[in-house]
Phi, psi and omega in degrees: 000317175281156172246150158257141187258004196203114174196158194242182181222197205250349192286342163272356179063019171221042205208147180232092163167183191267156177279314185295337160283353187258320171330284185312291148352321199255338191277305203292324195276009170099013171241155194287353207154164180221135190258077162003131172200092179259176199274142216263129180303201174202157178273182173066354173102057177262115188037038171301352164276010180249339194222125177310156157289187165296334206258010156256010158331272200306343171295301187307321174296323171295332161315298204297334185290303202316301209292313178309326181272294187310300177272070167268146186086339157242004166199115185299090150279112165247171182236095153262211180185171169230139245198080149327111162258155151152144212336141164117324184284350189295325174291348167278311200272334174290002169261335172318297204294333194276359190267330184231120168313142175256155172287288190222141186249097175302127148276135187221131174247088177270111164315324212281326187270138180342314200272295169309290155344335168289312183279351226206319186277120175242043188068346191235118171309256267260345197274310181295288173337313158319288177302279165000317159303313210310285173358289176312308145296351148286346200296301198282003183258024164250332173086022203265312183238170143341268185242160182233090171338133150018090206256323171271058171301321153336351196254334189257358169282331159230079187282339168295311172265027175278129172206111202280343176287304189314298174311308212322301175278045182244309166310321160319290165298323155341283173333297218314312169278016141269321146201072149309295204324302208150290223277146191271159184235141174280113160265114210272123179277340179289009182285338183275032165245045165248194215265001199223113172279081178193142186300156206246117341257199200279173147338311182271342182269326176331271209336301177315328193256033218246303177323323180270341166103039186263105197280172188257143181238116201256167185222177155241340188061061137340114116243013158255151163300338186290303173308351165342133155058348185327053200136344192275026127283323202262353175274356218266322196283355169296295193302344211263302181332288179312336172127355193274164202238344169225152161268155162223168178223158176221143189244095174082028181069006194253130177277144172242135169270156165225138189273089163013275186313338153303272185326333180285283169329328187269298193298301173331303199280356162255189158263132173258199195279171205284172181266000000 
């Protein structure tokens, strides 16, 4: 019933297996599919040591193809990408996306990298908190993407100063205007290996966005085979916490919603994926 929705390939240089290890992986822990979304090339060599190049596009697809045929009939592999924003790039990624069908399109804003920081960090943490949002919401208003990756990523880059009270209503307008959109938001499960142990985004931001009717897509952001599904009971039993009654996954960019207690049930009733 579930997908892992967010997993990488070795083509970003930081990520390890085969598309067909993720696979396999995704078959043992008890899920119907997996959408591939490794990190999207960029132009000018912009963080490529982080990233497939341009000239490794088509090399990716061809993984994922190898990997779709060896599991046809026991396992749905699709091609998705995870998709850099920030101002200026849209016309490099809306000729990107247009090249291959895509499954599903992740929007991502990384605080983390060297190149963004150059534009956007001026010494003061809360003013870059700032931006980071507005960013993240500008992302999901370009119509570029799906889902909006790990949305409070920002918190472990300045995790000394993260004070979620302070932030909230920047975060607040953010939502509002994610969602006017549309665009679904991720619940990342690798955030509890970060400098914030807690799944991206946290518990008080759910609720905010449990509050605008902003739906959820959960991922682990694989980058070993082994995290596949990682985590995806205790991401499925939060939202219920929080209030929410359905998950969703997208198939060909079109979202399905599924009712957590299903979705809970498809995992039980397998082996499932790790807590």
């Amino acid at each position: 019933m579930l997908y892992e929705s967010h997993c990488h390939t070795p083509l970003c240089n930081h990520a390890q297996g085969e598309p067909t290890e993720y696979a396999a992986a995704a078959l043992a822990a008890g899920l119907k599919g997996i959408t591939v979304t490794c990190h999207c090339p960029l132009p000018g060599g912009h963080s490529d040591w982080v990233r497939m190049r341009p000239t490794e596009y088509e090399l990716y697809h061809q993984m994922i193809e190898v990997a779709r045929q060896e599991y046809a009939g026991r396992l749905d592999v699709r091609a998705g990408i995870e998709s850099d924003f920030f101002p200026g790039v849209e016309p490099w990624l809306e000729e990107l996306h247009a090249r291959h069908p895509l499954n599903h399109v992740l929007g991502s804003v990384h605080p983390q990298l060297p190149e963004y920081r150059d534009l956007y960090y001026h010494g003061d943490d809360f003013a870059f908190q700032q931006t980071y949002f507005d960013h993240v919401a500008q992302a999901a208003e370009t119509g570029l993407f799906d889902t909006m990756a790990h949305p409070d990523l920002v918190k472990n880059q300045t995790a000394d100063s993260w004070d979620f009270e302070r932030i909230a209503p920047y975060i607040g307008e953010a939502l509002d205007r994610i969602a006017a959109t549309g665009v679904a938001m991720e619940l990342n499960t690798s955030g509890r290996y970060k400098t914030i142990p807690e799944m991206n985004p946290s518990p008080s931001m759910l609720s905010m966005m449990l509050e605008r009717k902003i739906p959820v897509v959960i991922g682990a952001d694989a980058h070993v085979p082994h995290r596949v599904g990682e985590g995806y009971p205790e991401a499925l039993r939060t939202l219920q916490q929080v209030g929410f009654t359905e998950v969703n996954i997208f198939l060909d960019r079109q979202r399905t919603p599924i009712p957590i207690a299903d979705a809970l049930a498809s995992l039980t009733s397998t082996s499932s994926p790790q807590e």
